[in-house]
N, C-alpha and C positions, 0 to 999 in steps of 0.2 A: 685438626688441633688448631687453635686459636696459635697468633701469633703474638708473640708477647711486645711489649715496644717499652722505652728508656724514657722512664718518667721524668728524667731530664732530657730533652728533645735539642736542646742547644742550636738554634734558629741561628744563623749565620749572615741577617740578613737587616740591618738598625733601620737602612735606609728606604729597605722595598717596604720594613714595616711601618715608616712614618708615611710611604704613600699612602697604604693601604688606612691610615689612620684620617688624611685627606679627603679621601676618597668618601669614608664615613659622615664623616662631615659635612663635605658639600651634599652627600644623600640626603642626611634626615633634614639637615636646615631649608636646603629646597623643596622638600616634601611638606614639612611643616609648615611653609611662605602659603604653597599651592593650596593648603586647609585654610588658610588664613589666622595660622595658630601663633605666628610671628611676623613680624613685616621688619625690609628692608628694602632699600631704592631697587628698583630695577635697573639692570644692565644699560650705560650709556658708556659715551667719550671721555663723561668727564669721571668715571670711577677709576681708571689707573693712575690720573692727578692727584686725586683724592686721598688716592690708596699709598700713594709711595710716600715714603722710602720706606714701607714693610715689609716689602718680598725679597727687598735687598740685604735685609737685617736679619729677616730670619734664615737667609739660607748663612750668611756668615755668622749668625748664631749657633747654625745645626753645624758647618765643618768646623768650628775651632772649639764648640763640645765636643765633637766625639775626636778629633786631633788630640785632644789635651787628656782626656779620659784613659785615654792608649799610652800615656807617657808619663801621669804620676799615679802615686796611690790613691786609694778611693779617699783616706782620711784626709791630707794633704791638699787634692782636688775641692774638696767640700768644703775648708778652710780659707785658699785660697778667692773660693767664689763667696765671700763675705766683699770684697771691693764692688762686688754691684751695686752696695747698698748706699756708700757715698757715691756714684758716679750717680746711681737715681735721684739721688737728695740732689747733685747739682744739676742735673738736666732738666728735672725738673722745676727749680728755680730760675734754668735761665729761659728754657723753651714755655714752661706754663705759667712762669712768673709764680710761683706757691713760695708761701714764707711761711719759715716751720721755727717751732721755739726755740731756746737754748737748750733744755733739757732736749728735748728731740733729737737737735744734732748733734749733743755732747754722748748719748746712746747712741748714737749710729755710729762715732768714733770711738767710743769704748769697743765694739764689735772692729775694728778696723784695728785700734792697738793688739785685739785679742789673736788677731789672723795675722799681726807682724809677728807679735812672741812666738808662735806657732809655727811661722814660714819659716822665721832665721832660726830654729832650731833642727830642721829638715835635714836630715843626715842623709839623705838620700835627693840630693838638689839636684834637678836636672830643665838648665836652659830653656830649651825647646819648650818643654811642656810647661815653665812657668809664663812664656811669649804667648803660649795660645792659651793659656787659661785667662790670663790679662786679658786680652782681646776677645776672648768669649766674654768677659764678664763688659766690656764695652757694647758689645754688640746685644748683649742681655740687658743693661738699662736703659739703652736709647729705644729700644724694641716698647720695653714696657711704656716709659716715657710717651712715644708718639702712639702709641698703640691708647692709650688715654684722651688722649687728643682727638685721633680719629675715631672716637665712640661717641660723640658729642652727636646726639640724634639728627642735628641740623648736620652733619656731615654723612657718616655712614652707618653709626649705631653700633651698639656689639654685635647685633648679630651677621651685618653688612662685613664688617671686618673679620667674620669668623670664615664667613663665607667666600667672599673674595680674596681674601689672601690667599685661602685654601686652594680657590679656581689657580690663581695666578701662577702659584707656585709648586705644583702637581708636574707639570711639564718639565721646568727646569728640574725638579727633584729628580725625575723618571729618566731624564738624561744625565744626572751624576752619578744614579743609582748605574746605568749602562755601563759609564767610562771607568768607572772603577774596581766593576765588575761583580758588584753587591746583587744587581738584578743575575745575574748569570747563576752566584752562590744559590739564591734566591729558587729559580725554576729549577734546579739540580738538586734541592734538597727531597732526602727519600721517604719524608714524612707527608706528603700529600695527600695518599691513600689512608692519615691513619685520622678518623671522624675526630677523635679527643684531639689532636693537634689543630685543626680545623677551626674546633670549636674555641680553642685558646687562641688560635690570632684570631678570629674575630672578635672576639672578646677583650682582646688587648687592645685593636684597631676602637671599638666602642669607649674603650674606659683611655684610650689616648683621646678620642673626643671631649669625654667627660670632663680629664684632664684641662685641657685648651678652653674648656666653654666657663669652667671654675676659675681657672685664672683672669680671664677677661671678667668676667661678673664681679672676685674680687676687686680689681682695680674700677671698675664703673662705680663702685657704690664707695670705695675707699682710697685708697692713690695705690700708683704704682710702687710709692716705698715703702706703704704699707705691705702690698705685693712681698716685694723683696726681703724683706725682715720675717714674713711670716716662713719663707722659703727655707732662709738662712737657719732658724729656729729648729724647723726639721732637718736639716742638712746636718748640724749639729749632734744632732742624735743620730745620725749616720756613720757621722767620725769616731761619738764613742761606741756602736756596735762594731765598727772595722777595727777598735782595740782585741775588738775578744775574738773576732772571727774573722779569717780573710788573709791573715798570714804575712800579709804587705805591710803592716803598719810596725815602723822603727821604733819606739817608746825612749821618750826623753821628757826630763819634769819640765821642761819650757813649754814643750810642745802642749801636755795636759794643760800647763797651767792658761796656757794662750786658750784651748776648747772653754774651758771653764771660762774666762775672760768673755769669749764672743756671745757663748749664750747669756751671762750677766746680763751683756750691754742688748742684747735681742729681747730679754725679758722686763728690763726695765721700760724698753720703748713698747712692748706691749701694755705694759700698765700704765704710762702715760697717754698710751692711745685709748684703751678702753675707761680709763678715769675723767677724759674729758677733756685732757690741754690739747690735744690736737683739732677736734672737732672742725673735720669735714662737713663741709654742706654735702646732704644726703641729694644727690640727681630725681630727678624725677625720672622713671621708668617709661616714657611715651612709646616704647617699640610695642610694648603690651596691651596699650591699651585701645582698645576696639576702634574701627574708622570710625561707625554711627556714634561712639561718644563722640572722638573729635569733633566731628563736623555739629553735633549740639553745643559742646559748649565754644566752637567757633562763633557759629551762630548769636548764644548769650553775648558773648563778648561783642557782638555788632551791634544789637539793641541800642534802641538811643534811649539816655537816662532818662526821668519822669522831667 
């Protein structure tokens, strides 16, 4: 007789499955270099220069997410993380030099008054998780921020930054996962044996790839506050399905009216983004493009004129 198993599986384990998502990652993009289906620098001295301060970012990214996720509500939490989107607008003015219009940043502060009316009506405030949400949402736009910066082909490219960050930081993760005893939860769970569980972390490990290669491709071709505002938009409609399901969410008319406020101001910076006052210079994709063009139209460009 077949054994039946709990199609909610409930995996106890955030952080063996963000290795295991790492792990993915450095696979195919190394495997893909070896086809010559992608290019990035090869391994030297100077790629941990290069590379920092993103391994430092994302791991204080990854604890004061999942710190703050444990200590407020889902809707609340997703509220909350609308401050990304001004701290982006600033970093990125002062680290990239980018100057963005008035309507731009008068929409990123309508989404900021939106997540005030919404906080201070929190009938269920609690300290702690408002310090590490702050501080997630710090560590979330400097990440995007530099993570922008270090895609610029002359340095390591998107896909050099998918990839080494990932090497980099696989180690230290594997040793948070130990001390806190997530790897432990991890190799104790009694779904191992069952193929369908199997199949869903790999599958989760895949599509967190997907995840990470989507976000970096957004910001190469558009900014990181674009990034951020597209997030906050979905996150939005997070807060209002945690009204109807989920059991945590306190209901008070500030609090609505704050949701309805954030995504306003998220919506309106989409339509000034896609109508044309922002207009990004589009990058040129060099990671893609084959050596043998390189080196011909290097070539052209050496030609001496007539």
């Amino acid at each position: 007789m077949a054994q039946q198993t709990n199609p909610e599986l409930g995996f106890p384990s955030p952080i063996f499955l963000g290795i295991g998502q790492m792990a993915v990652t450095i696979m195919i993009l190394y495997v893909s270099k070896l086809n010559k289906l992608i290019h990035f620098p090869d391994f030297d001295k100077k790629i941990p220069v290069k590379l920092f301060p993103l391994p430092l970012l994302y791991v204080g990214n990854h604890i004061s997410g999942l710190s703050s996720t444990s200590k407020l509500s889902l809707p609340m939490f997703t509220v909350l993380r609308k401050f990304t989107i001004p701290l982006t607008l600033l970093l990125e003015t002062i680290i990239l030099g980018k100057q963005y219009s008035l309507s731009i940043i008068v929409s990123v502060f309508t989404i900021v008054l939106g997540a005030f009316i919404a906080a201070g009506s929190d009938l269920a405030f609690n300290l702690e998780g408002y310090i590490f949400v702050f501080l997630n949402d710090i560590f979330t736009a400097a990440n995007g921020v530099y993570t922008k910066q270090k895609m610029d082909p002359k340095e390591l490219g998107k896909y050099g930054v998918l990839f080494y960050n990932a090497c980099f930081m696989i180690i230290p993760t594997l040793i948070i996962s130990v001390s806190t005893g997530d790897l432990q939860q991890a190799t104790e769970f009694n779904e191992w044996k069952n193929v369908l569980f199997i199949i869903q972390f790999l599958l989760s490990c895949f599509l967190g790839f997907l995840l990470m290669y989507s976000t970096v491709l957004c910001s190469f071709y558009n900014s990181a506050l674009t990034t951020a505002v597209v997030g906050a938009i979905k996150n939005v409609s997070i807060a209002y399905i945690g009204m109807l399901v989920g059991g945590d969410y306190i209901f008070s008319m500030l609090n609505f009216v704050g949701l309805n406020i954030c995504m306003a101001g998220g919506l309106r910076y989409s339509f000034l983004t896609l109508s044309g006052q922002l207009n990004p210079k589009q990058p040129v994709d060099e990671e893609n493009i084959p050596q043998d063009l390189k080196s011909y139209n290097l070539r052209q460009d050496c030609r001496p004129g007539p």
